[in-house]
N, C-alpha and C positions, 0 to 999 in steps of 0.2 A: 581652596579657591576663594580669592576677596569676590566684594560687590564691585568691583572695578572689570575685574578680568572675566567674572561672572557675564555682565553687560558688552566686554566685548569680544566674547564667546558667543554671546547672543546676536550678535552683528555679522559676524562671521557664516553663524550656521543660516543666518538669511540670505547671505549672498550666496552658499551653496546650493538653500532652494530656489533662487532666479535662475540659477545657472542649472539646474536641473530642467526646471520649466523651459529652458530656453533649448536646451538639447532634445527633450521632449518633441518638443514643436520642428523643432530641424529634424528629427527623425522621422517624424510624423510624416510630412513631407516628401522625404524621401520615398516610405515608401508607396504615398500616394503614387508618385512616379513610378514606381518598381510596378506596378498592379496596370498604372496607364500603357506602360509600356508592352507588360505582357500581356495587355487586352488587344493592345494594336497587331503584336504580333501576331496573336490569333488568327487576325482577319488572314494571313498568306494560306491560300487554298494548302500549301504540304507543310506547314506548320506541326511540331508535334510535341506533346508535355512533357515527352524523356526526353526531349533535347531545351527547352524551355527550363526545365526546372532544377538542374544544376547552373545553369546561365545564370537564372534570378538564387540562387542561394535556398531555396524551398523545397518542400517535398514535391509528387507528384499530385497529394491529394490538394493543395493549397493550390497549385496551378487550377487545375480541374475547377475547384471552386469557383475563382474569376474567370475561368475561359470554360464554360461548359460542352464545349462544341468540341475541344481539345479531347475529352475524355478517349481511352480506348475501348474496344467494342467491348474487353472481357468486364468494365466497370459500368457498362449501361445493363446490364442485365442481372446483376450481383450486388446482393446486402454489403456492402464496408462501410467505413468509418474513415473520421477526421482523422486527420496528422495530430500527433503530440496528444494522444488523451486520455486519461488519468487509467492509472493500473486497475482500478474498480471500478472500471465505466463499462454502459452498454454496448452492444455492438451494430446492431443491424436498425434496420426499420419494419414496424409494422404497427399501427396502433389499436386495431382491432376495433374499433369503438363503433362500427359498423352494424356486430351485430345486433340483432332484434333480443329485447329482452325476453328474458324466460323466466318461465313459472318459479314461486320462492318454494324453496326448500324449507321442511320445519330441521330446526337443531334447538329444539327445545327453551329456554330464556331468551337464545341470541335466534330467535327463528326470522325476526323481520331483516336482519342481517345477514342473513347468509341465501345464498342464493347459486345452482348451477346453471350454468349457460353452454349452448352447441359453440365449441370452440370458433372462431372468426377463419375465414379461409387463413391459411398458413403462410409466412412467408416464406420468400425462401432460404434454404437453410442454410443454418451458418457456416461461414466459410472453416474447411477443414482445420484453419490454422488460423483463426483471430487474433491479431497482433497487437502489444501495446501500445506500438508504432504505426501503425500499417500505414500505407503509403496510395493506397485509394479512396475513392468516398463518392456519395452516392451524387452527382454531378447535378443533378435537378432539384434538392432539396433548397430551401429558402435559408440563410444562414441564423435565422431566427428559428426554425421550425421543431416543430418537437422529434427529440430522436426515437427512436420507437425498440422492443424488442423482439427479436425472432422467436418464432414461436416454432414446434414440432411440426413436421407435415405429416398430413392425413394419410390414415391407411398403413401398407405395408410398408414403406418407404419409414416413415416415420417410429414403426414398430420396432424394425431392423435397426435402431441406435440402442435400444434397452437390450446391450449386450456389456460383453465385456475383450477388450482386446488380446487376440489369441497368444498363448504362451508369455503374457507377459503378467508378473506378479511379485509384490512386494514380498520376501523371501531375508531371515536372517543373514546375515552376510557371514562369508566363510573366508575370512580375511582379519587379520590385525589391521587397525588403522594404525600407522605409523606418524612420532609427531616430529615437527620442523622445529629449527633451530632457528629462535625470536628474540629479536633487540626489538628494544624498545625506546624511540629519537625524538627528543624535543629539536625541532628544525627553528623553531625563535632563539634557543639557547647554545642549540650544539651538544647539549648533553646527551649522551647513547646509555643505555642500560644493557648488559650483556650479564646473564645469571646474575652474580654478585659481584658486575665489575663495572665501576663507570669511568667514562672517558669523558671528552670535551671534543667534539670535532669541529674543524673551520669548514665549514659549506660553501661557503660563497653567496650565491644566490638562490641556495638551494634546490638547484635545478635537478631532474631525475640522475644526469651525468652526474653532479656532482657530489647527489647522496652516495652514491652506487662504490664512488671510487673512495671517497671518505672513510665508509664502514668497510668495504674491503682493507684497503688498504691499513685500518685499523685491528679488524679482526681477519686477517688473513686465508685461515681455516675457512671462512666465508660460514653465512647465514643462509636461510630460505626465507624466510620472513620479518619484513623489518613494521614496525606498527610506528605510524606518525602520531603522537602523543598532543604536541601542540604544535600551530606553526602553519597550518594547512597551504605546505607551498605551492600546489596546483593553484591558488587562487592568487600568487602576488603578480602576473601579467593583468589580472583579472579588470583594470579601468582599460585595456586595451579592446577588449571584445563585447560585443551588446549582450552577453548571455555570458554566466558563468560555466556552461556546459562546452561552450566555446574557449573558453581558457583552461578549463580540464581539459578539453581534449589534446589542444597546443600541448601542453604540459604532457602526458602522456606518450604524446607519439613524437617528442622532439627526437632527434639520433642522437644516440649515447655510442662511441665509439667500444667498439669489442661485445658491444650487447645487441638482440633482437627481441623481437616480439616475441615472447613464449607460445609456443604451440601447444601444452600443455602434455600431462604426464601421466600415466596412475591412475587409477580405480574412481578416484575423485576431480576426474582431469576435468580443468575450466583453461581454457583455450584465452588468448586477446586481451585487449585491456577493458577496464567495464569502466563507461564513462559517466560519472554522477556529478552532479552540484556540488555533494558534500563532502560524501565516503566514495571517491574513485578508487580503482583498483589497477594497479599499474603491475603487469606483469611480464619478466624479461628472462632471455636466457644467453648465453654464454656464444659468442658466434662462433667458436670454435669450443667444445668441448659440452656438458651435461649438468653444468651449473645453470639452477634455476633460482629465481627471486623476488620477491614480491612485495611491495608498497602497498600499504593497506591505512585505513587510519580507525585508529581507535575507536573512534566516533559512531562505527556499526555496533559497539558492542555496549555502551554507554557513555552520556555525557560528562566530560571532565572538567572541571571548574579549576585552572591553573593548576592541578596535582601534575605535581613532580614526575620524571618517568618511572622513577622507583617505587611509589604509591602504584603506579600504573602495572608495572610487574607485579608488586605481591598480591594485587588484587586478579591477575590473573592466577598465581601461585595458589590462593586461597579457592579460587573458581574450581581449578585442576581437584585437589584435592577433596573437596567437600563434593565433588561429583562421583569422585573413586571410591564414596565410599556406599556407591548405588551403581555403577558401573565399573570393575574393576580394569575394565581395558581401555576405560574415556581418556578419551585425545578428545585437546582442543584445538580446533583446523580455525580456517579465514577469519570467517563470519561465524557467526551465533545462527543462520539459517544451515548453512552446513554442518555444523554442531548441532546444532535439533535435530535433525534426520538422521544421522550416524547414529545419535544415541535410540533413538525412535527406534531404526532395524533392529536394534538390539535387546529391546522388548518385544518382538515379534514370536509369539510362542510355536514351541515348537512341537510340542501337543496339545487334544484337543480340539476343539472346533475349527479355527482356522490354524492348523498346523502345515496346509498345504503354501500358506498364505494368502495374501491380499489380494484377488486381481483387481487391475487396470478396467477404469469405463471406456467402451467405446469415444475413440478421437471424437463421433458425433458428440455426445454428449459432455464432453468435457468441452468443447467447443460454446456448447450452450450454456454450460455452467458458466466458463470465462467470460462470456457474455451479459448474463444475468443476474450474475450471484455479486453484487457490491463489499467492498470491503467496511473499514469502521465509517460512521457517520460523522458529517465533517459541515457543518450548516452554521454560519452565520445569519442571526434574524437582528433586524435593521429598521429604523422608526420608519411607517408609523405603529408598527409591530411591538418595539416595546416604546420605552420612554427616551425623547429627546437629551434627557438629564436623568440616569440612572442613579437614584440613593443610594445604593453602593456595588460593587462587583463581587460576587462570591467564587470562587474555583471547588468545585468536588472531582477528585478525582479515585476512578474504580480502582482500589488494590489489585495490580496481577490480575485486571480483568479476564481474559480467557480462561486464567486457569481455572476459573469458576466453571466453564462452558465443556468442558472436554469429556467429562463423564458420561456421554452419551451420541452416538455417530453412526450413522448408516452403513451399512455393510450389507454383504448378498446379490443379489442379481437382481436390480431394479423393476420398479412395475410403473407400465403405466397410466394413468388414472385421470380416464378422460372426462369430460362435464358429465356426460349419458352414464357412466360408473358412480360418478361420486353424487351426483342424484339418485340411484337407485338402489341407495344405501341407507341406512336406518340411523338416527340420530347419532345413538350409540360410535355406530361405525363411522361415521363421519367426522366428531368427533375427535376418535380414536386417531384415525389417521391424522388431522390438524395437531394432534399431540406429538406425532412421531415424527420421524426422521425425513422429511418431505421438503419439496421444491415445488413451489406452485404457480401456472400463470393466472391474474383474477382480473377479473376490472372490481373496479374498488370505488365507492362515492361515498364522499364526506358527508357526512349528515348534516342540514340544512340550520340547525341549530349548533354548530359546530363551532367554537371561542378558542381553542388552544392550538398547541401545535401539532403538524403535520405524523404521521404514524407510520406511512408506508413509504418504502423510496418507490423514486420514479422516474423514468430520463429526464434530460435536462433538457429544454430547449436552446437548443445552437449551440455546444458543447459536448462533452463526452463527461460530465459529470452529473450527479445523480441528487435532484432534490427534494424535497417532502412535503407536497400540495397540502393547504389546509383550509381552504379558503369552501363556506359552504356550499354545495353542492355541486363543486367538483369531481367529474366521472375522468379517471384514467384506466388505461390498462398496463400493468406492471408483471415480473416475477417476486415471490416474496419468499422465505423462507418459512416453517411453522410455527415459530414461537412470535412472528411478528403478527402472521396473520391471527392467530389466537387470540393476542394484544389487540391490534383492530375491532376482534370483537367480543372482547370478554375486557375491555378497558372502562377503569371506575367512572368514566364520565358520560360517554354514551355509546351504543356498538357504529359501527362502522356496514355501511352494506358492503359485503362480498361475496361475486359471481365468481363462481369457480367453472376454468375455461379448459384448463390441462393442468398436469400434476407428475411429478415422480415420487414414486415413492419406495424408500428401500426399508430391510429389516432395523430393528434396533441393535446394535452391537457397542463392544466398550474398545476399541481399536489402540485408542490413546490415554485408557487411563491409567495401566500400568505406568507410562513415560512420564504420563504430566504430577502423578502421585507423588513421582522420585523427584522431578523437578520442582515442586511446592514444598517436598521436605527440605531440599538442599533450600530452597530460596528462604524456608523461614530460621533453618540453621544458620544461616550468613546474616541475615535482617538479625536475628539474637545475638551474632558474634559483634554487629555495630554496634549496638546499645550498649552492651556490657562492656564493649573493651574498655581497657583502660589509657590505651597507648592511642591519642588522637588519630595517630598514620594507623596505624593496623584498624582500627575502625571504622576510618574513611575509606582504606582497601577493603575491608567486609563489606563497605556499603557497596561502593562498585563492583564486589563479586555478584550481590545478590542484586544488580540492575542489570549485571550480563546475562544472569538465571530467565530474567524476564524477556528479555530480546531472545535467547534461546527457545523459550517456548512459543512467543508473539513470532517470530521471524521463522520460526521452525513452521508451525503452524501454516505461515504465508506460504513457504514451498510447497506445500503441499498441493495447492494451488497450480503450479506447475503452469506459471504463463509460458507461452509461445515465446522462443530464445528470437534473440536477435546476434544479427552478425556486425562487427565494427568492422567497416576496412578505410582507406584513403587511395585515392586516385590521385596526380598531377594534373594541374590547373590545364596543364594544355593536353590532357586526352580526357577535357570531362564528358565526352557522347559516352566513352566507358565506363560512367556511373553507373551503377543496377538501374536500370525503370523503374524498379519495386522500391526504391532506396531510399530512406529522407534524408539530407543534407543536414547536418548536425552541424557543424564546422568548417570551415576555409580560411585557410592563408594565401600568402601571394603565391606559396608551391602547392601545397596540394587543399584538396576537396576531402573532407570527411566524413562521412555516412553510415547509417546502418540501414539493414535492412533482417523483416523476418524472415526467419528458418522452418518456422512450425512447429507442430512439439512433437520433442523425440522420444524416444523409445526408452520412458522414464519408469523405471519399477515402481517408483515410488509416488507416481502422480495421483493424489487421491483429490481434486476440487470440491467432490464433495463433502468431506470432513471441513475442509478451511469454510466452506459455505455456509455449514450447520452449526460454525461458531461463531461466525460474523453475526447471523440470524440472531443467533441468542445473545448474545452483546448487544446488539442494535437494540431486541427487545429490554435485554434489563436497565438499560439506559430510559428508557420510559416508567418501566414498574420493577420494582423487584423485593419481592417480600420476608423479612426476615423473619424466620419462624419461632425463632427464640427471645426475641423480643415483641413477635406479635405484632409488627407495624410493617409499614411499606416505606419504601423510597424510591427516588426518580421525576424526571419532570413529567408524569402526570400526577404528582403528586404535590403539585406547587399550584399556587395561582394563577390565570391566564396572565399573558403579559409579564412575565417575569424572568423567562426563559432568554437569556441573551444570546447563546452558542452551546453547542455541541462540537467537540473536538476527539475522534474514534472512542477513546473512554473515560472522556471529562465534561464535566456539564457545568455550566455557567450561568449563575444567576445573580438577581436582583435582590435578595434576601436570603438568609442563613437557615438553616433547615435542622431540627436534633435529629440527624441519621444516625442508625447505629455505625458504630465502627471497632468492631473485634479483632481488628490486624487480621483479618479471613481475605482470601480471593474474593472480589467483589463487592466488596465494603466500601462505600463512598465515604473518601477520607478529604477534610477541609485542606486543601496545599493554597488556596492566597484568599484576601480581604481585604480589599481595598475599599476605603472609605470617602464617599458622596459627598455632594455630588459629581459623577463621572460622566463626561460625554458618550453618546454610546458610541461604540467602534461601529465604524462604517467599511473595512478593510480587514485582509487578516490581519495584516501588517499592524496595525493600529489594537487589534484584539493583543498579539502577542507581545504588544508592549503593556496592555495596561496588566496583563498576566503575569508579567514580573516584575511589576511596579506589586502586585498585590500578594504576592510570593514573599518578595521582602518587605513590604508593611507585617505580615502574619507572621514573619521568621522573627523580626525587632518587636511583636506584640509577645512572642513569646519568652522571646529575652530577659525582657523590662523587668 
């Protein structure tokens, strides 16, 4: 590109930001109208928000919000939540901050810090099935307000969750997993990969009809699973809809003649299409007959940078095998989350301690884990916090962070460990328990002398995301984990006070570290087969074997988790009173109405929240401190300057200057991935973060070059 075309390149992309601004504003507008309208409608005395809120295109909660009056009776008495909010958000309201303080507790160095309090009255409790979706919300809250967390109730009520639910327990599986027959299809190119055979297929527009008949028609014998490589066709309607979720779904649910919606199959049966931004899942079957098929896009399993679909294959080729040689029956299924758990059951021992198996917590409490337990930390900080003109942008990012975390996880039959307990407990013991396997609710206040960043999460106000107060002498009440609360008050710069309100607390057990052992050998077997090869393609396929290793254990890890399912269906435009009530409107065309709605959680062997909790905790903390023993020093941002700290990204930390951390190619090793050089404006967006992130990715890749 000359200085010519350069300059009107740059003319160009300005008239696309007037025209952005201007559609902006016309939207805007619009829906000021949408909100006027359905404030007016309110006012008709038999007015009602299931029939309002497929009319306006929104959930039931977003009604409710502008029309309070609307709500139904079951939402005026009951903790829910916003429409649309984040998979690691809190759920309910309560903020406890009421109660009266109480006497300090001594814990010896951190004794001005630490303090138990008579838990705050209770909210009530969480809803059986808290959804990621849900489609209620608390009708009187202020849309600025802080969201608060549920806490246990008092008494026997609240006793009767520290169980475990009956007859159901994670248990080796007594089955072959069986594996699918995978092509793998550049939709920009037309290239298909079948074993060791390629073809060229004409798509068309690449529409689901059209892959389906293509690759059939190509491979006769038919597939089960076909992996979008490059091309991501669900998204070329995509300027047609104000949401890419909205032209996934079109894409999805368009009719493919001789095909239907898969109802799904098998031991591992996943029913429907699953609708995402990035990686949807399109699932179909045979209208006559027991052919089933699946669209999926690579994209779950790691990022591809233009690799061909034959890189794309041997890098699963190479995944397969360097797993068999620690699982001898390893099938690689969908996702890399389904693939963690498969392989997981199958370290489940079968003498021993728990030879009976894992049981399931009580729906209560997994309920309040989903609720409480946040996933990775995801914070942008913004002037006057740092500098208007940052001197340069650093990226650290944690090697295989979790795998670092797994070696230690709660098992046993919970307890629980109310303020009046964990006051009447000896430093020692107190302690002890912050050390172990625990979930705690605290109120927590910044210390008054307090310059750096935030330490504890904490709801957000007006959202279902979760942020980290830091500001002095800020009193919240939160849940935390115990390596965080520890951190709060055993951190090199000053303790943090915290009141302990309620607590669970379970045995210490190694549940996952058989799995994740076998998973860190294969990932650093494949990380050595990249460096060493000789053959660029077979090295770039090791790379991507050993970035799928990582999604396997990270995504494995996340099911554990085990959120409340949701259902997809579509109604026609002209029966939408037959939406669910409970439903949120995801999508519409001129024919039908799209929606999901929650199911609650089912009857999951494998639903363990609190393992994915006690690794998040510990991630979140080593993201602050994390000490190498072998080199005798520390790393993380409290180990940096005040004012230095740009962003936090789940397990990447961003700063203002360059740090000598160790890095031993170990799980958990802050490794430099970009450097971008100052002065930089600071990002005020993410959108604007993750451009200067690969602006500084590739300044660090050409530094290394040179």
């Amino acid at each position: 590109m000359d200085a010519q075309r350069y300059t009107a390149a740059l003319s160009d992309l300005r008239t696309v930001r007037d025209e952005i601004k201007k559609t902006r504003a016309v939207l805007t507008k619009l829906e000021a109208e949408r909100d006027r309208q359905i404030t007016q409608l309110a006012g008709y005395e038999k007015a009602k928000a299931e029939r309002i809120a497929p009319a306006a295109g929104l959930s039931l909660a977003h009604v409710v919000r502008l029309a309070p009056a609307l709500a139904p009776d079951r939402l005026t008495t009951a903790e829910t939540t916003p429409s649309r909010p984040e998979p690691d958000a809190p759920a309910t309201a309560d903020d406890g901050t009421t109660t009266p303080p109480h006497p300090t507790v001594r814990t010896g160095a951190v004794a001005p810090a630490m303090a138990a309090a008579a838990p705050a009255q209770p909210a009530a409790s969480p809803p059986a099935a808290p959804a990621e979706d849900s489609a209620s919300a608390k009708p009187a809250a202020a849309p600025d307000a802080p969201c608060a967390l549920p806490s246990i109730p008092d008494g026997a009520v609240g006793n009767s969750w520290f169980t475990h639910t009956p007859n159901l327990l994670s248990t080796p599986p007594n089955f072959t997993q069986q594996a699918r027959s995978t092509v793998f299809l550049d939709t920009d190119t037309g290239v298909l990969v079948h074993r060791s055979e390629t073809h060229r297929l004409d798509l068309g527009a690449a529409s689901g009809a059209e892959i389906l008949t293509a690759v059939f028609r190509t491979l006769p014998e038919g597939v089960e699973r076909i992996y979008i490589t490059a091309g991501a066709p669900w998204h070329r309607d995509a300027d047609r809809y104000p949401y890419l979720r909205d032209a996934v779904a079109a894409w999805l649910n368009a009719p493919i003649p001789g095909w239907r919606t898969d109802t799904g199959r098998g031991r591992d049966r996943m029913a429907g299409h699953f609708v995402h931004a990035r990686n949807p899942v399109g699932r179909y079957q045979r209208e006559h007959g027991e052919q089933h098929v699946e669209i999926r896009s690579v994209g779950e399993w790691f990022d591809v940078d233009g690799d061909a679909p034959h890189i794309v294959r041997d890098a699963f080729v190479l995944l397969w095998q360097a797993l068999r040689r620690h699982w001898p029956d390893a099938v690689l299924m969908g996702s890399p989350s389904q693939t963690g758990r498969d392989l997981w059951t199958r370290t489940i021992p079968t003498r021993g301690q728990h030879a009976d198996g894992f049981p399931v917590l009580s729906e209560e409490l997994r309920g309040l884990l989903h609720a409480t337990a946040g996933q990775g930390r995801n914070e942008l900080l913004t002037p006057p916090r740092v500098p208007e003109q940052l001197p340069e942008l650093v990226e650290y990012d944690r090697t295989f962070a979790y795998a670092k975390h797994t070696w230690k996880s709660p098992v046993g039959t919970p307890r629980r460990i109310t303020a009046a307990t964990f006051a009447s407990w000896s430093e020692k013991e107190q302690m002890r328990a912050l050390y172990g396997c625990g979930h705690w609710q605290v109120r927590v206040t910044v210390p008054d002398t307090w310059n750096h960043i935030g330490l504890l999460p904490a709801p957000a106000p007006g959202d279902r995301a979760w942020h980290y107060p830091a500001a002095p002498g800020t009193t919240f009440t939160t849940w935390a984990g115990g390596p965080e609360i520890h951190t709060a008050l055993a951190n090199p710069i000053a303790p943090w006070k915290i009141e302990i309100l309620d607590g669970i607390l379970w045995d210490d057990g190694k549940p996952l570290d058989d799995w994740a052992k076998k998973l860190k050998e294969t990932w650093t077997n494949l990380s050595a087969q990249a460096h060493f090869q000789g053959d660029p393609q077979q090295a770039r396929a090791a790379h991507l074997a050993s970035r799928a290793v990582r999604s396997i254990l990270l995504y494995g890890i996340g099911s554990f988790a085990q959120r409340p399912r949701m259902v997809t269906g579509t109604t026609p435009r002209s029966l939408e009173r037959d939406v669910p009530p409970d439903a949120e409107i995801i999508g519409f065309d001129d024919e039908l109405i799209t929606w999901q709605k929650p199911t609650g959680f089912s009857r999951d062997p494998n639903a363990h929240p609190e393992w994915a909790a006690a690794i998040w905790s510990a991630a979140r903390a080593a993201l602050l401190t994390q000490r190498h023993r072998d080199d005798d020093t520390y790393a993380g941002a409290l180990h940096t300057p005040p004012g230095t700290v740009v962003a936090f990204r789940t397990d990447a930390l961003y700063l203002t200057q360059p740090h000598n951390w160790p890095h031993h190619h170990q799980p958990g090793d802050y490794l430099l991935r970009g450097r971008l050089a100052g002065p930089v404006t600071a990002p005020t967006t993410e959108e604007e973060l993750l451009t200067l992130r690969d602006a500084g990715r590739a300044a660090l890749s050409a530094e290394k070059e040179a």
